[in-house]
C-alpha positions in Angstrom: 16.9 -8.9 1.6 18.4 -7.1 4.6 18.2 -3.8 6.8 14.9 -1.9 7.9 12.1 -3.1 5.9 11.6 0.6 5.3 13.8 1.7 2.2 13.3 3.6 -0.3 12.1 2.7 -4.1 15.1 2.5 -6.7 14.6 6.3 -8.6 14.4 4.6 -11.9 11.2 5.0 -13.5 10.5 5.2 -17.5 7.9 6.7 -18.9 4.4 5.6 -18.7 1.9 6.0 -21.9 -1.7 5.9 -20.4 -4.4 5.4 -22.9 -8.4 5.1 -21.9 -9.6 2.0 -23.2 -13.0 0.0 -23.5 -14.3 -3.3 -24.3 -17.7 -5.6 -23.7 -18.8 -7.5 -20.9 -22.0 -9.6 -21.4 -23.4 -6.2 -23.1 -22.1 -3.7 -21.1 -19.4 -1.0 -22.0 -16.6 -1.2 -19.4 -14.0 1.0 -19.5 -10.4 1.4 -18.1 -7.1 2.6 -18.3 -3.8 0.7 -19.8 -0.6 1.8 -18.6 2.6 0.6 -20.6 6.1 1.8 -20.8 6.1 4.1 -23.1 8.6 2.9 -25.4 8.3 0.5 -28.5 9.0 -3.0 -27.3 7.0 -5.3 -29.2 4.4 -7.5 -27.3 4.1 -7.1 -24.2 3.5 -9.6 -21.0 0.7 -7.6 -19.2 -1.2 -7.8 -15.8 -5.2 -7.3 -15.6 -6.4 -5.9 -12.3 -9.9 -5.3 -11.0 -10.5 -2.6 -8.1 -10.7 -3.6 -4.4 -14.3 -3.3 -2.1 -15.6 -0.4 -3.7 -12.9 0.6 -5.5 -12.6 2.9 -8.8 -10.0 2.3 -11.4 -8.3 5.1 -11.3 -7.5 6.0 -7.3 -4.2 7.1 -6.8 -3.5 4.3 -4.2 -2.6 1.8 -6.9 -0.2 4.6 -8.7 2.7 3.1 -7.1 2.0 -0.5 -8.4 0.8 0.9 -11.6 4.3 3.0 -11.8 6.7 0.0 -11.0 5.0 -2.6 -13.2 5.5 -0.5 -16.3 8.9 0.2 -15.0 9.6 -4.1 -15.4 8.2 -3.8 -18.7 4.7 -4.7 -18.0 1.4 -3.5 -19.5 -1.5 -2.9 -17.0 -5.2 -2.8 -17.5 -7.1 -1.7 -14.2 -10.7 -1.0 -15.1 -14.2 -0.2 -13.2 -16.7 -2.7 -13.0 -20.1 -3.0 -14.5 -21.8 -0.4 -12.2 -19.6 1.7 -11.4 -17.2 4.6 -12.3 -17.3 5.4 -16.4 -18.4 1.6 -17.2 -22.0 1.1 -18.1 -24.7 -1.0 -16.0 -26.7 -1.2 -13.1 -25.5 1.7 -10.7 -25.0 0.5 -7.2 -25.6 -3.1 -7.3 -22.5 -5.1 -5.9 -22.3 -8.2 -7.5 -19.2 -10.7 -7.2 -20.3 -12.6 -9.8 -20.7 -9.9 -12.1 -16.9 -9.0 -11.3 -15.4 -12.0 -12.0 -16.7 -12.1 -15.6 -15.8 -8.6 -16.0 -12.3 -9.5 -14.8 -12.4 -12.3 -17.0 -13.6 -9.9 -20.0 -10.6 -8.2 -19.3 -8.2 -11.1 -19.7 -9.9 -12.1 -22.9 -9.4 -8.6 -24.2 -5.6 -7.9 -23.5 -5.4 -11.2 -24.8 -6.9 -10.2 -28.0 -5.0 -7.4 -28.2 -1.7 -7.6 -31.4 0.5 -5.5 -28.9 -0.2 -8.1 -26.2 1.3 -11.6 -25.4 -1.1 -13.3 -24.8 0.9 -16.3 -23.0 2.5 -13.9 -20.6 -0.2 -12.4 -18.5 -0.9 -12.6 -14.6 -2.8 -10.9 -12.2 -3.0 -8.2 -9.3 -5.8 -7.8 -7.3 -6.1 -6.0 -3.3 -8.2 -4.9 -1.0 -10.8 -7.3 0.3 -12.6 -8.6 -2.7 -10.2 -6.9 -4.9 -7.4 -10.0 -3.7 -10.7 -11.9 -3.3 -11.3 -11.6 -6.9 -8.0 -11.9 -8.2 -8.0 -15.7 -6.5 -11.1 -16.3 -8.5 -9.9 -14.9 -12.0 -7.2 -16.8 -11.3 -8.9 -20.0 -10.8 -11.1 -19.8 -14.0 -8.0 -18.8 -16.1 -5.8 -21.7 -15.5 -2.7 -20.4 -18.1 -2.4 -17.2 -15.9 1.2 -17.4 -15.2 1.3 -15.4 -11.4 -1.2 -14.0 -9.3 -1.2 -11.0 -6.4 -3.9 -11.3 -3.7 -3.2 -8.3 -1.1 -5.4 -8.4 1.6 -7.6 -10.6 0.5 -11.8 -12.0 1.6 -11.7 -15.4 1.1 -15.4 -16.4 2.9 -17.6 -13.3 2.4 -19.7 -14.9 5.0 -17.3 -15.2 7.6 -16.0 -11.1 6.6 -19.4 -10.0 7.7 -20.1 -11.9 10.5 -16.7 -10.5 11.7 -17.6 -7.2 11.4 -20.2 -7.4 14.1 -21.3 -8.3 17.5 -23.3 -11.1 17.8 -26.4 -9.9 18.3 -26.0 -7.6 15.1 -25.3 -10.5 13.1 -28.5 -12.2 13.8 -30.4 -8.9 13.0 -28.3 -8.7 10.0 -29.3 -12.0 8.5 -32.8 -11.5 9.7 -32.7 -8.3 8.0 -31.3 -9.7 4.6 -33.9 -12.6 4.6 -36.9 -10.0 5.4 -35.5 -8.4 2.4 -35.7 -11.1 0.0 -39.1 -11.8 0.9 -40.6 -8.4 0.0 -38.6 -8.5 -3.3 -40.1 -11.4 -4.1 -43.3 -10.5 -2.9 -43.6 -6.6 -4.2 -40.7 -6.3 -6.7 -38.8 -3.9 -4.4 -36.7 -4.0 -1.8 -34.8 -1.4 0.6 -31.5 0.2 0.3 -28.1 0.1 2.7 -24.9 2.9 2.6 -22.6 -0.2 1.6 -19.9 0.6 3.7 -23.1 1.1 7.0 -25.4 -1.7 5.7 -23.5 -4.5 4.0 -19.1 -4.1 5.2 -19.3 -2.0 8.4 -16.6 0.1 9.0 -13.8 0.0 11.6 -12.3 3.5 13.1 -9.7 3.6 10.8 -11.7 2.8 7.6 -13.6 6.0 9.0 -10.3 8.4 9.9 -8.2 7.0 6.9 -8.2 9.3 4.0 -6.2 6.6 1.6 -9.0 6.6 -0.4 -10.6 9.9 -0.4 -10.1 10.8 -4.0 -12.5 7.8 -5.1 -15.0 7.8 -2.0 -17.3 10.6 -3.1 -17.8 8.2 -6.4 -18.9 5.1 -4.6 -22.4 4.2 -4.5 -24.2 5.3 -1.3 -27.4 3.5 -1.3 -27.2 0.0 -2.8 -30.1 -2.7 -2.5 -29.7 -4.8 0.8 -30.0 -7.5 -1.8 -26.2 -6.9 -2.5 -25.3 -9.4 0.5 -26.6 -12.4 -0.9 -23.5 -12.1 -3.1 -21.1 -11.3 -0.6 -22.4 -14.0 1.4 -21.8 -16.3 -0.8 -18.8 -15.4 -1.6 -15.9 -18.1 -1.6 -12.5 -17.7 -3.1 -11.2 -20.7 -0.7 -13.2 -22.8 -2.6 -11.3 -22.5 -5.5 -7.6 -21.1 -4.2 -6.5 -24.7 -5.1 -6.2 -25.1 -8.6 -4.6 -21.5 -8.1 -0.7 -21.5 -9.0 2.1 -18.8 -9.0 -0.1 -17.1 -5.8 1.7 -14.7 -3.7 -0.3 -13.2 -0.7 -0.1 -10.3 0.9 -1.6 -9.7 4.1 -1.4 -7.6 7.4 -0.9 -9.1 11.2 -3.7 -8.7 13.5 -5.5 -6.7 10.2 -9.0 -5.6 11.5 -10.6 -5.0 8.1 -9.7 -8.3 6.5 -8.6 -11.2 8.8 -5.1 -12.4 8.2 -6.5 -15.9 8.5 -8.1 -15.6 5.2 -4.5 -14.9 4.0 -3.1 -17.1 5.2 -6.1 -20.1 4.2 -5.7 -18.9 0.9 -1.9 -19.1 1.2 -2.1 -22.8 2.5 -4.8 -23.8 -0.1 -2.9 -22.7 -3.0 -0.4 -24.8 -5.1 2.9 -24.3 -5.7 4.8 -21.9 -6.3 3.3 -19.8 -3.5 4.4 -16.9 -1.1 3.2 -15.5 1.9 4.1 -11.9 3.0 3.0 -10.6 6.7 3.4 -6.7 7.5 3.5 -6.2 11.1 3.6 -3.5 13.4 0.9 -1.6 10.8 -2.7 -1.7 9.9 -4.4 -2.6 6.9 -4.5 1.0 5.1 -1.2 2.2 6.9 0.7 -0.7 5.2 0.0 0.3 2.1 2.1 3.0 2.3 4.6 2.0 5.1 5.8 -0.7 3.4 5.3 0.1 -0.6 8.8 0.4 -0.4 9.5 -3.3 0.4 6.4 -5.1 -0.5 6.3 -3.7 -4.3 9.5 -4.5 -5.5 8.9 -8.1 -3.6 5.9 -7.9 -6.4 8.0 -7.1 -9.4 10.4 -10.0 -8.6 7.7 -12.6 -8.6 6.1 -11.6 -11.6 9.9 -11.4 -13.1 10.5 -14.9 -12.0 7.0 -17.0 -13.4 6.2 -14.4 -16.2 9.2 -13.5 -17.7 11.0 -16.0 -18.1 10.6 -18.5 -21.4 8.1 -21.4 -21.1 5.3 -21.9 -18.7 6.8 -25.7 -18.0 9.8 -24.8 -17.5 9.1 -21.6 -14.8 6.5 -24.2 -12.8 9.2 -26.9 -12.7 12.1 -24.8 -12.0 10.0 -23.1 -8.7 7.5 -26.1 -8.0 9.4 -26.4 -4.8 9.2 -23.0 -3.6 7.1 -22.2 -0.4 8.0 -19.1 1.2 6.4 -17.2 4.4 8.5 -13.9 4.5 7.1 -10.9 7.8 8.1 -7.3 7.3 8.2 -4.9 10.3 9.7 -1.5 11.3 11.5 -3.8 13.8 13.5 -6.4 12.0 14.8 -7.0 8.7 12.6 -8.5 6.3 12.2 -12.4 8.0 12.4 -15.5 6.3 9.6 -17.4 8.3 9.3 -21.6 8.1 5.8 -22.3 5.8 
């Protein structure tokens, strides 16, 4: 691919039918949206997706991917967790554990589905434990034929620490330990503004309005008991028996380290591909380079869902191990792994 990394998205789109759907998680009624082209064309290969940090299923941020998926012929399910938007369950707890079997809910239900091919599905998660996630989905679903991570967490422990200056760190823990003890002393525990108590966030987080048509439906108090989860939190762990993985991350990204793109990146089997924005930040890229990045997307899911038998797709790409960097600088570059 050559010229500015900023070009334009082909102005071919088809028509997307959007139906509201539900199904069951461990007793609770989740519910989300299923975009597909709009046309009959029997079973469909589809693509599950579970919302980034916070993240509701139907922000217009993920429009774009939503809109050039179908446009490949794709099928996508993006739905809220248990907790939060129009699913049931416990309001305001944050729970990765909880996700991933949602997520995996998910899978099992578009897999069900007699419109769906089952065989043919991969997934697409971003934003912090959104591309977190989609690493650990991934992992328990070994016959998921590709998998997006943008942006990902891949040590929950390490995102926090991050986050703050030393000395807030050790008040942090301090703070999450003196909470677990009055829980299990008196039943009850205090309450943290996720994005002030738990994630903290960075100027842009604050000035950014990419998300402002979701953030008024986020959870603002959530128990402090939340970051035992996120703590624990370890898609490295499992990035390994993850194949078909293409990363997406930001240089010098302040919100989530490019290192934990790039671990998960290096973990990972093949066929696996590494994409670097630079000269951006981690909610600018989203939309400074959509127009490079996505269609990037489209051709790997092409490539290992596509085509005919799973075999086949592994052996023909098994070699493939691909760092590319986009900037407003250069062309897209074809870094060495």
């Amino acid at each position: 691919m050559k010229g500015r990394a900023i070009v334009g998205m082909v102005a071919h789109y088809v028509c997307v039918k959007t139906q509201t759907v539900e199904f069951h998680s461990e007793g609770a009624r989740l519910r989300g949206f299923l975009h597909r082209p709009d046309a009959e064309a029997g079973r469909l290969p589809f693509i599950v997706q579970g919302p980034g940090w916070l993240g509701l299923a139907d922000a217009k941020l993920y429009r774009p991917y939503h809109q050039a998926f179908t446009d490949a012929g794709f099928a996508v399910l993006i739905f809220d967790y248990r907790g939060f938007g129009e699913s049931e369950g416990d309001r305001g707890t944050i729970s990765p554990d909880w996700q991933l079997r949602d997520w995996r809910n998910a899978i099992a239900y578009m897999r069900e589905r007699a419109d769906m091919a089952a065989d043919r599905a991969a997934i697409f998660g971003s934003g912090g434990t959104g591309g977190g996630n989609a690493i650990l989905a991934a992992a328990a679903e070994p016959e998921i034929r590709a998998t997006i991570s943008q942006v990902p967490v891949a040590d929950g422990r390490d995102w926090l620490h991050r986050m703050r200056p030393e000395h807030e760190w050790v008040a942090f823990l301090a703070a999450v330990e003196a909470d677990r003890r009055q829980r299990a002393t008196t039943g009850t525990g205090i309450t943290v503004h996720p994005r002030e108590g738990i994630m903290v966030e960075t100027p842009e987080r604050r000035a950014s309005s990419v998300k402002s048509d979701v953030d008024g439906r986020i959870p603002t108090a959530v128990p402090l008991a939340s970051a035992h989860g996120i703590l624990e939190y370890r898609p490295i762990d499992v990035a390994s028996r993850v194949h078909g993985l293409m990363v997406v991350g930001v240089e010098d990204d302040a919100v989530t380290p490019t290192d934990h793109a790039r671990h998960l990146y290096d973990a990972a089997g093949r066929p696996k591909k590494l994409v670097l924005q630079g000269e951006t930040t981690h909610y600018a890229a989203y939309r400074q380079y959509a127009g490079v990045v996505i269609p990037m997307m489209v051709d790997w899911l092409r490539r290992l869902v596509l085509q005919d038998g799973a075999i086949e797709v592994r052996e023909q790409y098994a070699q493939e191990e691909t760092v590319y960097r986009v900037s407003e600088t250069a062309a897209v570059e074809k870094m060495p792994a």
